[in-house]
Every structure is written in structure tokens, then in C-alpha cells.
C-alpha positions, -999 to +999 in steps of 0.1 A: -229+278-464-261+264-449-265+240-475-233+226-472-228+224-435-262+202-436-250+180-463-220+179-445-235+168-412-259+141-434-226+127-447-214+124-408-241+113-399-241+089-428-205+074-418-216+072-382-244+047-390-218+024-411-188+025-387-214+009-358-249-001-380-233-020-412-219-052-394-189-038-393-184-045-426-149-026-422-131-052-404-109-080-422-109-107-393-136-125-414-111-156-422-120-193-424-143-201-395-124-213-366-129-254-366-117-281-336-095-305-351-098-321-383-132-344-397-133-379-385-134-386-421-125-371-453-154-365-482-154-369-517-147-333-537-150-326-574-134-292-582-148-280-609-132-252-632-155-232-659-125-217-683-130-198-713-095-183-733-080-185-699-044-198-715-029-168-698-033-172-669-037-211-664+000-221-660+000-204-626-036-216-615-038-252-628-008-263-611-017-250-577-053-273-579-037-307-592-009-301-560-035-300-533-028-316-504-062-331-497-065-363-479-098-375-493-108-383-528-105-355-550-106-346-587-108-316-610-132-310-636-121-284-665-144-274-686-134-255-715-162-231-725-154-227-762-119-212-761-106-203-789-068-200-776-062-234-767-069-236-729-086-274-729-048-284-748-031-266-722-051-279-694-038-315-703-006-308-707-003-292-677-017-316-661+007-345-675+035-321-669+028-317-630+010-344-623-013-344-592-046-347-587-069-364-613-081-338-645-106-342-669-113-315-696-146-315-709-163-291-733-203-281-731-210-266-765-224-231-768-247-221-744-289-227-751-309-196-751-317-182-711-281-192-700-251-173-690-218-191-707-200-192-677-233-211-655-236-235-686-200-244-685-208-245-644-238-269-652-216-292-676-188-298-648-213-309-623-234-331-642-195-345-654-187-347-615-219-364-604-210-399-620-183-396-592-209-390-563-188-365-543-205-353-512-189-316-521-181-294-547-152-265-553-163-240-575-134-221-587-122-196-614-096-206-635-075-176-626-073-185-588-043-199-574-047-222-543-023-231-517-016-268-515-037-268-480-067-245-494-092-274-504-078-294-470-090-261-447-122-255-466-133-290-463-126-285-425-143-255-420-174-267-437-177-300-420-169-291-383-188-257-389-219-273-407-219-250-432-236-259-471-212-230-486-182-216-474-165-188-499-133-170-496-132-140-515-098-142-534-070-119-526-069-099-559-040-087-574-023-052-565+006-048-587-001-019-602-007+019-595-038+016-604-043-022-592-036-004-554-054+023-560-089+005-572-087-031-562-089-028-526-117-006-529-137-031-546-136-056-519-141-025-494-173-013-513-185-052-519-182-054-478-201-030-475-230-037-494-226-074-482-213-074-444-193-106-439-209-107-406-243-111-412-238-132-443-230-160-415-257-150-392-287-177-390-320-157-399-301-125-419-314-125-456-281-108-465-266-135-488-230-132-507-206-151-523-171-152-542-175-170-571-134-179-575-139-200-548-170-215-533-171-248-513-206-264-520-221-293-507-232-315-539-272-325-522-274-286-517-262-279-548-292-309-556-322-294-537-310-257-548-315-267-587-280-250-587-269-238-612-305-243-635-321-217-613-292-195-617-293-201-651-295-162-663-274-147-632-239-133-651-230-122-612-238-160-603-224-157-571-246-141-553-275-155-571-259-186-558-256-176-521-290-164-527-306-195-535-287-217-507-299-194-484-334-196-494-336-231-490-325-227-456-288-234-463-259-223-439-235-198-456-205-180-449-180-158-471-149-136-457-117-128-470-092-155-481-055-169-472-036-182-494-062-180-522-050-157-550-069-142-583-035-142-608-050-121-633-035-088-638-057-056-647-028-031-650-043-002-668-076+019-653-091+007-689-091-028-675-106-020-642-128+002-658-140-027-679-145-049-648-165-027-630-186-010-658-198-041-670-217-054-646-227-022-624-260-010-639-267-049-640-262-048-606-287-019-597-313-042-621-311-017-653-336+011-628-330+048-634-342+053-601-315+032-585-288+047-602-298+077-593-300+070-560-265+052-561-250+082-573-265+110-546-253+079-524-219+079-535-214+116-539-230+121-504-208+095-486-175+097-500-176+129-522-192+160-497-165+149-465-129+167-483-153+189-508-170+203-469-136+200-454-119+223-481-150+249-486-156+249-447-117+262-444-118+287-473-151+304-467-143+299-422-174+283-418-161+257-388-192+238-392-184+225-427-154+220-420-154+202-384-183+175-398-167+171-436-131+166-420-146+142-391-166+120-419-134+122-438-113+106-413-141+082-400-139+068-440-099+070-438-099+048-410-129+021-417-108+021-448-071+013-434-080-022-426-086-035-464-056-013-472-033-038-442-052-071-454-035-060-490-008-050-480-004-014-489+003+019-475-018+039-455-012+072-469-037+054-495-062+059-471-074+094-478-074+091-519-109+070-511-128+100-522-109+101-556-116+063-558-150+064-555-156+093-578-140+066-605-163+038-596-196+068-596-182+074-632-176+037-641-216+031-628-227+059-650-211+042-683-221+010-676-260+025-678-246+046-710-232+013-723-267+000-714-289+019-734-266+022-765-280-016-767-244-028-753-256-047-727-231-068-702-203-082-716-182-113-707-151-133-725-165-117-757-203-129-749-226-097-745-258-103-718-286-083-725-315-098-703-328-074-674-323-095-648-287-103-661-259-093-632-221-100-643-195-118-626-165-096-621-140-129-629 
């Protein structure tokens, strides 16, 4: 039992050092930064929308973005990235239907070699915006619904706070037993490899954003070469954040009001698709890394209930004391994302199981990999090393 009561006591350790050393990536209070008032003046935005086969799910979106309540100029930018269920169509006619806020639908072609669809439908929206000189940009997914004040507070927070990005991390949708039991982990674990916290902080290289919604000033955008040197990021949002930041841009990203992904991913198959594949894209395609990420995973989140349970059967209190204290120091770090979604907190302690799914859904995505599958995205596969997908 040696063994174990030293893993277990790593894996304290371990959770001791995130509760107080990881920005305390843990809490949700990261909203819209706090702003005085309202700007003396209202700037220009072009929101622009890369959509491809997004009919589903655009009657519930689309709306939302032609109803803001903005009191500047504004206008949205659709660009329909070679749909092949009628999405551009729909976009019009939702938009002469509900009226609203200017729309034009445009549509880039296929992608040139070296660029992601989704950044090449991102690249044709601005250049399309840029003939009307807005001094900002909304980057948005076209399964995000916005709530008629979202572009109005965003706008506020980025000009009193003098920020070049602001991004809200969408609430996603939990529906679903498996939507609860998954989703809220994905923002948990995304926290807490990207602390909100720090993100914000001036001199912190930790850079982050949420690609269904990212307020972007248009010269930063400019001097950034956004999105040409982004061009073969499939996980552009942090590649964006990324590349603000390293001009010495002012970022922030936290968790979202009234902001909502309306895509559903009901069965474990579908979140199993959106994690697997992008993962191993995400660790750069090394063995070495995934290896690590998996003695990671199974050392934080697996050896707490597996020392807990031994400890108690074999009486070895030492196992069991630092297993069951790492356990419930991950239960409560963890009840937070649980409130911000709105879901029990008897969910809490099924973290462990969780996480085992996303070590297995990491491990496929490197099988998937080196059977020559490569990323996949809207029925485009990525196969570039330096590829990383976009979970939209």
C-alpha cells in the first residue's frame, strides 16, 4: 500500500497547488469587466458570422444578432462557407423576415492550400467589413444566440476597460444527461488550463479566447495580420488571443451572460466527436505529451476515489485520508461551474468518471491521428501538425 498512499498524497498535493497556485481558475465571477457608465460615443461594429451547413441552428441565432440593441452603427456580415444545406438562403430570409440590423451574405469560395475553412470564411467577412471602416469587430459563431444588450455591454467593456479583445465564453447547452454530465467539465478543464485571471493580467503570457464570441478592435485586428497569421490554427481562438497578446494587446476572456451556444450535442457520440477531434491537435500531435496528459489526468482526477476506496478496504488510513481529501478538494473547486450552469451538486463527485471519458476521448483522437484521420471540421479533415480544432 506504499505505492498507493504516495500517489495518493502526489494527487493531494497535486489539488492543493490548483485550488491556491492556478489563478483560481475554479471561480466563475470572471463576467464582463466592471465599466463606469457608458462611452462618450458609440463606435462602428461589423459582426461578422463564418457559417457553414448551419441551417439548424440559424433560426434561433440569426434573429438574436439582427435585434441588437446597439446604439452605434452596426451591421452583420454572413458568410456562407460553402454550405451545402441552404444556410446563405436562410440567412436572407431571415433576415427580411425579422428585420433589424443590416445583413449581407457573402460567400469566399473554397479555401486556398495552408488555410483552415472556418479562418478563410473569417478572412472574407473582414475584408467585406473593412469597406465599412468599423473601429471594432464581433467575431461570432453562427450557433450563438445573443441577448439584445450583448454587443451594447461588450462594446462598453472594451472601451471604458481599454481592452483590444474581450471574449465571453458562451454558455453551452446542458439539456441532456450527457450534455450535464460533460459540458460543464469542458469549460472547467479549459479554465484550468487557461485561468480567466491571468488571461487579463498585463505581463502574463497565458493567452485564451472563445471563438463564439470575441470583440476585436479592427486596427488590432490590422497590426495582428489577423486572421492571415492564424491562417492554419483550426482552434483559431487561442491562436488568436495569442497573437493580440504578442503584439502587446490587452485581452480578457470569462464566462458569459446572456450569450448562448444553441447547438445541441445530445448523445456521448457527439461530445465524443467534439472533444476527440481536436485533442491530440491540441497537445501538437507529441507522444510525449500525451503521455504526459494521461499520467496527468489519471493522477489528478483518477487516484483520489481509486485511494479513497482501496485505503478503506485494505485499512490503510493513509490512502484513504489523502485520496478522500483530494476527492473533495476536486468536488468543491468543481461546484462552482456546476451553479454557473445550473445543475445539481450531487454532480460534483462523478468528476472522476468525467474525466476518465475525456482521457479516453484524448487517446482516440491520437488513434484517429495516426490512422491518417487527422482533425475534422463540417466535413473538412485538417491534417497539418500544427493544426488545433475549434470545438464550434
Amino acid at each position: 500500500m506504499n505505492a498507493v498512499v504516495w500517489t495518493a498524497v502526489g494527487s493531494l498535493a497535486a489539488w492543493l497547488w490548483l485550488l491556491l497556485g492556478q489563478g483560481f481558475f475554479w471561480r466563475t465571477d470572471m463576467r464582463l469587466p466592471p465599466h463606469h457608465g457608458e462611452p462618450d460615443d458609440w463606435p462602428s461594429v461589423c459582426v461578422v458570422v463564418p457559417a457553414r451547413d448551419e441551417a439548424a441552428v440559424l433560426p434561433e441565432s440569426l434573429p438574436s444578432l439582427l435585434a441588437q440593441d446597439y446604439p452605434g452603427r452596426a451591421e452583420v456580415f454572413l458568410v456562407d462557407d460553402g454550405s451545402s444545406d441552404g444556410t446563405g438562403d436562410l440567412a436572407r430570409e431571415l433576415a427580411a423576415r425579422h428585420g433589424g440590423l443590416p445583413l449581407t451574405v457573402g460567400s469566399p469560395g473554397e479555401p486556398p492550400e495552408g488555410w483552415t475553412g472556418k479562418l478563410w470564411a473569417v478572412r472574407h467577412g473582414i475584408g467585406l467589413a473593412r469597406a465599412r471602416a468599423p473601429e471594432y469587430l464581433l467575431l461570432t459563431d453562427a450557433d450563438i444566440a445573443h441577448a439584445p444588450d450583448s454587443l451594447r455591454k461588450l462594446v462598453a467593456a472594451a472601451r471604458t476597460g481599454g481592452f483590444d479583445l474581450v471574449s465571453q465564453m458562451a454558455r453551452l447547452r446542458v439539456e441532456s444527461v450527457w450534455e450535464r454530465l460533460v459540458v460543464p467539465a469542458f469549460v472547467y478543464f479549459f479554465a484550468q488550463l487557461y485561468p480567466f485571471r491571468r488571461i487579463a493580467k498585463w505581463g502574463s503570457r497565458t493567452a485564451a479566447a472563445a471563438g463564439g464570441c470575441v470583440l476585436l478592435r479592427a486596427d488590432t485586428a490590422e497590426r495582428a495580420r489577423i486572421p492571415d497569421a492564424i491562417r492554419h490554427a483550426v482552434i483559431d481562438d487561442v491562436a488568436l488571443a495569442r497573437a493580440v497578446k504578442g503584439i502587446g494587446g490587452h485581452i480578457w476572456l470569462g464566462l458569459a451572460e446572456g450569450v448562448d451556444s444553441v447547438r445541441p450535442y445530445p448523445r456521448l457520440h457527439d461530445l465524443w466527436r467534439m472533444v476527440s477531434r481536436s485533442a491530440y491537435a491540441q497537445l501538437r500531435h507529441s507522444p510525449v505529451l500525451l503521455a504526459g496528459t494521461v499520467i496527468g489526468l489519471a493522477v489528478v482526477y483518477l487516484v483520489p476515489p481509486v485511494a479513497l476506496f482501496a485505503g478503506l478496504a485494505r485499512g490503510s488510513a493513509g490512502a484513504a485520508s489523502a485520496g478522500g481529501l483530494a476527492w473533495a478538494l476536486m468536488t468543491a473547486t468543481y461546484v462552482p461551474m456546476l451553479r454557473y450552469y445550473r445543475q445539481p451538486r450531487w454532480l460534483a463527485p462523478l468528476l472522476p468518471f468525467t474525466a476518465f471519458l475525456y482521457l479516453l476521448m484524448t487517446v482516440d483522437s491520437a488513434v484517429q491521428h495516426y490512422r491518417g484521420r487527422g482533425a475534422a471540421w463540417k466535413g473538412r479533415t485538417y491534417t497539418r501538425p500544427d493544426a488545433a480544432l475549434d470545438e464550434s
